[in-house]
N, C-alpha and C positions, 0 to 999 in steps of 0.2 A: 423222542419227546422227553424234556426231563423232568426232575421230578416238582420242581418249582410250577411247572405249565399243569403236570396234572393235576396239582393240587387246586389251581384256577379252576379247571376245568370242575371234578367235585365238589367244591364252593359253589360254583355258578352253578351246576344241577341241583345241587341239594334247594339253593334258594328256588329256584324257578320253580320247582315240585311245590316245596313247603305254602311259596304265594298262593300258584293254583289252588289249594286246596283250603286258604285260610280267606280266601277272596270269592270260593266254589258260592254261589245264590241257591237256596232250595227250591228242587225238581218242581213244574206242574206235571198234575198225573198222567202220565200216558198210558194206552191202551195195555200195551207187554208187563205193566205195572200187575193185572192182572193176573198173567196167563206165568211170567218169568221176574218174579219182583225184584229178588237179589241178583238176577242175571243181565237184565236190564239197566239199573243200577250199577255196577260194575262195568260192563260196558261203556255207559254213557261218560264215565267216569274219567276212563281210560280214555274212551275219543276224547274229550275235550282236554285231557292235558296231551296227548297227543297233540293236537293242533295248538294248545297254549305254548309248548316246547319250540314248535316251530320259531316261533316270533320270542321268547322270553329265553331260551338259549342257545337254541343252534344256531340264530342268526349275530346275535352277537359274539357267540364262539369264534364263528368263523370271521366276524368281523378283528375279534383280536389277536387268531393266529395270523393273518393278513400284517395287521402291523406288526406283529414281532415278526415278520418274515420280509418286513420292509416294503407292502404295498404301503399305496397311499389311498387313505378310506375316505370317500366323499361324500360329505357329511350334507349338501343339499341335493333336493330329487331333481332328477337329469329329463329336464322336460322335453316335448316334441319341438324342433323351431316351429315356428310363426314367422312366415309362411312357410309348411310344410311343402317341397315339390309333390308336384302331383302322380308323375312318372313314380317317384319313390314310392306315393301311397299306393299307386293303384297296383306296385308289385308287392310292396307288404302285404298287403290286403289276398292277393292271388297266393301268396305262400303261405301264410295264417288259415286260408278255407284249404290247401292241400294238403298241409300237416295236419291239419283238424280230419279231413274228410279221406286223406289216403285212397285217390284213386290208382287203382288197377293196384292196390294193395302194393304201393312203390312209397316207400320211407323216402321222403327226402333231408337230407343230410345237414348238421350245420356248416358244412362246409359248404352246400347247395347251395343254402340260403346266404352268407354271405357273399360269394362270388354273384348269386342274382342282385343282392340290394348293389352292393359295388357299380356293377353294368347299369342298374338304373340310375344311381347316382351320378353315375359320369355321361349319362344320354342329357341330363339336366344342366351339365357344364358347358 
């Protein structure tokens, strides 16, 4: 990586910390306010820029090494078709509760699952 990209990259975290925290609403009280106030506090602090980093930089990071890397970034959301096949839903749906529920403690694979959506897709054709 050179040093032009990391200096994007340190830019763009410093910003997204800095918002977090200038954008942060004040806590209502919760119970651990009590029992762990500064620990609690710190904490809570941390999760939510945690999960603000999610959406406020690593997604557009990765959006902008993509384009210097020469994908192409699709800038509107890729909806379900209308009319969705049904054959397709009802194996979505069957792989969504197997991954979710992992019977007989069997990972199924993304390779699983695409070669199953494919087969139902093509029973539709």
């Amino acid at each position: 990586m050179d040093d032009s990209t990391k200096t994007i990259i340190k830019e763009n975290l410093k910003k997204s910390i800095s918002n977090f925290f200038r954008k942060r609403k004040k806590q209502n009280y919760q119970v651990l306010d009590d029992i762990f106030p500064k620990e609690r506090r710190i904490r809570s602090l941390i999760g939510g820029l945690e999960t603000s980093l999610g959406v406020t930089f690593w997604e557009p990071l990765s959006k902008t090494l993509a384009e210097i890397n020469g994908f192409e970034i699709i800038k509107d959301k890729i909806l379900i078709p209308t009319p969705f096949p049904s054959t397709l839903q009802r194996e979505l749906d069957r792989l969504v509760s197997e991954r979710e529920n992992k019977p007989n403690n069997r990972r199924i694979s993304t390779e699983e699952c695409i070669e199953r959506l494919r087969n139902a897709a093509l029973e539709d054709v």
